[in-house]
N, C-alpha and C positions, 0 to 999 in steps of 0.2 A: 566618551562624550557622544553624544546625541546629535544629530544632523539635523537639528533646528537651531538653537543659536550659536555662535562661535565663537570659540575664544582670542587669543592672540592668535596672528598669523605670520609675523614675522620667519620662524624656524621652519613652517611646512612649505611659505615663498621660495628661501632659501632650498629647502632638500627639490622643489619643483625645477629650478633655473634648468638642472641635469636631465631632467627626466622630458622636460619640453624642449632640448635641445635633440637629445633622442630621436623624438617623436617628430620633430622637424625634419631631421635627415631623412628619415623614413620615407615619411609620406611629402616632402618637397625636394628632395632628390639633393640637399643641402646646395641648393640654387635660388637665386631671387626670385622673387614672384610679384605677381602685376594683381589688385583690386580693380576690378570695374566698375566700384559704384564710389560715393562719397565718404570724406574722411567722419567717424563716428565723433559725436561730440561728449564733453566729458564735463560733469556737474563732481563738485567740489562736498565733500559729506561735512556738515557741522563739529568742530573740534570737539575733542573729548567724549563724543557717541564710542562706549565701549564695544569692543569687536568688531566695529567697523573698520576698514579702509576707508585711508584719507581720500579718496578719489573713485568716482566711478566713470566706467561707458555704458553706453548701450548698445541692446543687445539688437542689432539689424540685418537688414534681410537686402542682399548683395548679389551679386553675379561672382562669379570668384576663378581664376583661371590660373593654373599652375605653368603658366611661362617660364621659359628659363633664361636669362641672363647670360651673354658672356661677352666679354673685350675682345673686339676684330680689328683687324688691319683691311683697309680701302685699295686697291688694287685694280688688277688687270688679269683677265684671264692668263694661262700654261704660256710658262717665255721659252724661246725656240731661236735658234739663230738661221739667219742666212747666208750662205757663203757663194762665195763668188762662181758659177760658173763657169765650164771650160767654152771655149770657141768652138766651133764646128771644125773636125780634122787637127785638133789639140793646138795648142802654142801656149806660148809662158804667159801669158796674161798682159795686162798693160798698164794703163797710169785712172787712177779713181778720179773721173770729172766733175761729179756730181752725187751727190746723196741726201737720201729724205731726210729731213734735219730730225732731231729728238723733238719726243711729244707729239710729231706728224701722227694722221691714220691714213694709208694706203689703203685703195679700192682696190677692187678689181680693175684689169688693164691699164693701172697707176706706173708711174716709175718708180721702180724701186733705189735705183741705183742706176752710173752711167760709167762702163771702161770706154775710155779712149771716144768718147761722147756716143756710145753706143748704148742706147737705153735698155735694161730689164725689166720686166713686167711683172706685176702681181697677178697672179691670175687662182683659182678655189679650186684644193684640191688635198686629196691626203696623200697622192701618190709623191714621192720627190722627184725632180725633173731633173734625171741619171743619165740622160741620154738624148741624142738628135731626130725627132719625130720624120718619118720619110714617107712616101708611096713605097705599102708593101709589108710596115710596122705593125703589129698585132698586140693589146695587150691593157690591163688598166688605165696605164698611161694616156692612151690613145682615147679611151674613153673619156677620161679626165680633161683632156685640151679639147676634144670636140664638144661636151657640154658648157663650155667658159666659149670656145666661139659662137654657139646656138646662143649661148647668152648675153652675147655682145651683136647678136644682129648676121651676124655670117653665117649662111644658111645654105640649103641646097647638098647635102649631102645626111646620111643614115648615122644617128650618132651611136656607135658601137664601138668594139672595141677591136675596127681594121681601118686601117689609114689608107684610102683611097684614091684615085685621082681626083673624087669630088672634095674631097677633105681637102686637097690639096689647092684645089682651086678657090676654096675658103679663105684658105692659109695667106695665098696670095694678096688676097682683095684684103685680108686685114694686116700684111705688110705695106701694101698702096697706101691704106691709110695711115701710117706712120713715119711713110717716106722710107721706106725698107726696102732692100734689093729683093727682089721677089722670084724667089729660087722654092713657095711650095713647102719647106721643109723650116720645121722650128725647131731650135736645142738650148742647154742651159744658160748659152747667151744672149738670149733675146725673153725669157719668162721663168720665172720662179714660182714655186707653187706653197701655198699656205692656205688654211682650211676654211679663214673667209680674212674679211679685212682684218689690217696686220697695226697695231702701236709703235712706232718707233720710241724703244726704252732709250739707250745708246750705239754708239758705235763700234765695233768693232766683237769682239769674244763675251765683254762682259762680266761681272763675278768679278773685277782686278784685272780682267785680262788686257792684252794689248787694245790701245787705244787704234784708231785711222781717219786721215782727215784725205779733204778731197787733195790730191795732189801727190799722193803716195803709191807707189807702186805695188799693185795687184798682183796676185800668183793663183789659176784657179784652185778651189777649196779654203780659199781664207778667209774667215770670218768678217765679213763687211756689215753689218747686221745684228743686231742682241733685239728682236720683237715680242710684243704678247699679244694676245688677240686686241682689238679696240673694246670689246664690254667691258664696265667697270661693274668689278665683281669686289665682294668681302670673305678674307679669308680669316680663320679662326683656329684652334685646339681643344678638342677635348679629351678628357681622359676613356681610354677606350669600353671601360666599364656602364659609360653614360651614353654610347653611340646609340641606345636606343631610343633619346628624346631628340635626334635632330638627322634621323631619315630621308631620304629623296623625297621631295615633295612639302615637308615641312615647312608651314608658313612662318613668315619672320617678317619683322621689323626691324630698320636699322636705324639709329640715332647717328648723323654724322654732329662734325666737329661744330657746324653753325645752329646744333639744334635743331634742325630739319630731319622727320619721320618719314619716310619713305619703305610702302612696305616691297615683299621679296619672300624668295623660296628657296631654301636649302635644294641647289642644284646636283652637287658633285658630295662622297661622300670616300675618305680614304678607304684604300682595303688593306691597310698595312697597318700596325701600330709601332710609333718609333719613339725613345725615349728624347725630351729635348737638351737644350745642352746648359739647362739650369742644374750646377753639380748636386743642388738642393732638393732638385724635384724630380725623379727616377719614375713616375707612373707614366705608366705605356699610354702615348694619345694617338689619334688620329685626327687628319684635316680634314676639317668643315668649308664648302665653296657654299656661300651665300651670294644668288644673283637679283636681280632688281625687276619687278615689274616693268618700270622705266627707266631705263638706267640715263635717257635725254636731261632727266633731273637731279643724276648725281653732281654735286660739285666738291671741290677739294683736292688736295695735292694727294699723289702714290705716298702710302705707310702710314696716311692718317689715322690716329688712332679714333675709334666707333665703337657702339656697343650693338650689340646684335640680340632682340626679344625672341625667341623661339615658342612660338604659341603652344601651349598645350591643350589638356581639359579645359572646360569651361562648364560649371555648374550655377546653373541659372537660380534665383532668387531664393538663397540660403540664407539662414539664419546664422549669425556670426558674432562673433567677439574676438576683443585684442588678444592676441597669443598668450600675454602677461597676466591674464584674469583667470586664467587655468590653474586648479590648485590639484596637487596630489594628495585623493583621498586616504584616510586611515585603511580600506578594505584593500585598494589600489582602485585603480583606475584613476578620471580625473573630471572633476566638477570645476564648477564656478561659485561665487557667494553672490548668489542673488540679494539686494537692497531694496528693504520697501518697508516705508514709514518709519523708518528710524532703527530696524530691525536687520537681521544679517540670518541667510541661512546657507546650507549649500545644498546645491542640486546637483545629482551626479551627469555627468553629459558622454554623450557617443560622439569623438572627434572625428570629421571628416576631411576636406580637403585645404591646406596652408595657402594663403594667400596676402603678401607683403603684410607682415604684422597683425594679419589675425587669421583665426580657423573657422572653421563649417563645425557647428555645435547642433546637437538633437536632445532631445531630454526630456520627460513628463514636466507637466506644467512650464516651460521655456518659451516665452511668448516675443513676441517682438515688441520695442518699447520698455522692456524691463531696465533697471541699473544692475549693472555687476561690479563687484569690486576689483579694483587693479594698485600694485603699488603708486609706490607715490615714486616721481621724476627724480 
């Protein structure tokens, strides 16, 4: 048969379904994908025109972007616990006064927590507060608490990493202002160190672990604390094979739970692939950190379920058709049946890039404005 009119097409629809599903993995990474322009409008062919399809679209000229799709959970930055502090010169700990309730965010110089009405401090920092700071002390640490005092206004000393009598005299003036006996010297009972403001998730271990309420007896090293950072971040899975459409820097869209689009960048990206504990699904994935331009405008409850856009390509003002109007030629490849005057023929077309229910088509004579034939619904 001749590639000007056409016969049935019933059986070559059918052998297509396989071959355009193919052809979608491929080149869409068998992922949703997002249209940027308008939905194509579709005219209805008069019954009984032989070899026609009952239905056509047209053939338009689109932005087309291969986004990809996937289900995220609404969270909070890396959870980390706090545990209680020793005393200066050791002791068994005391009675828990006071604690930042759940869902709290602690600042900087915040109460974290009070023994024996003794407040602990939030203070920025990656080092952990292992030890009693003194005139005479050398070492990260030391650098870590004199840039949190420079940054709270207490001044007059070199911030480095030696604990000086200026340091100390720092020390002093920002125990005056907390009503603190002013001995110069700070340790794991008076500040806690966390990398900036902290979430209070719950209390105590966390994960099932033991519960503590104010009123219970403390032992230093005990879990008082389960935090995550305060950003409200999306986390996600993919299969490790596809880490390469959602990179550091990746821009993204999140759809939360009220409908609200706020965009965002693929922040964090795993370096591990671990299998999850669906006994059904065994492919290696890694976790995706999605964070928020503005995260002031997140709203929603932790483990919301969201969908997350991962922008990709984006090819500007291509000619397109519905994915379904693709027919598998006799030679191979794949055409379309172009409609015009009551006539049916097919044009062979170059498929280019997948986009939510239709493709990027090329072809001699493929104009924009044309009808193609598409099954029928």
């Amino acid at each position: 048969m001749s590639r000007g009119e056409t016969g049935a097409r019933p059986p070559r629809r059918r052998r297509l379904v396989l071959a355009v599903a193919a052809v979608v993995t491929v080149a869409g990474g068998g992922a949703a994908v997002t249209v940027l322009a308008n939905p194509d409008s579709r005219d209805t062919v008069p019954a009984g025109s032989p070899g026609l399809s009952s239905t056509t679209a047209s053939v338009t000229r689109v932005d087309l972007s291969d986004s990809t799709r996937r289900d995220g959970t609404l969270g909070h930055l890396g959870e980390r616990r706090i545990n209680a502090g020793a005393a200066a010169g050791g002791g068994a700990g005391g009675t828990l006064t006071w604690l930042a309730p759940t869902g709290s965010v602690v600042k900087r110089n915040e109460r974290v927590y009070e023994i024996d009405g003794r407040a602990v401090r939030l203070m920025y920092g990656a080092e952990p507060m292992y030890r009693t700071l003194k005139t005479g002390a050398k070492g990260k640490d030391v650098r870590q608490w004199e840039e949190n005092l420079a940054a709270l206004g207490y001044t007059g000393f070199d911030v480095d990493e030696e604990y000086t009598a200026k340091t100390a005299a720092a020390v002093e003036r920002w125990q005056k202002s907390h009503d603190l006996r002013r001995t110069g010297t700070v340790g794991p009972d008076q500040i806690a160190f966390a990398g900036s403001a902290v979430r209070v998730k719950e209390t105590g271990a966390g994960s099932g672990g033991d519960r503590i309420a104010v009123g219970d007896r403390i032992t230093p090293g005990s879990p008082v604390l389960t935090v995550t950072g305060s950003e409200r971040v999306v986390g996600f899975r993919i299969p490790a094979a596809e880490a390469g459409s959602a990179r550091a820097g990746t821009r993204a869209h999140v759809t939360l739970p009220d409908g609200t689009r706020l965009p965002g960048k693929v922040s964090a990206v795993g370096r591990t692939a671990t299998v999850g504990d669906d006994p059904q699904d065994k492919t290696p994935k890694i976790d995706i950190t999605v964070s928020f331009d503005d995260p002031d405008k997140v709203t929603g409850v932790d483990q919301s379920p969201v969908t997350v856009e991962l922008t990709g390509e984006t090819r500007k003002d291509v000619l397109s058709v519905p994915v379904n109007a693709l027919l598998a030629l006799p030679d191979g490849g794949f055409g379309v049946q172009v409609v015009e005057n009551g006539r049916a023929r097919d044009v062979e077309v170059e498929l280019g890039m997948f986009g939510q229910g239709r493709v990027e088509v090329s072809g001699e004579g493929l104009r924009e404005g044309m009808k193609v034939g598409v099954p029928s619904a």
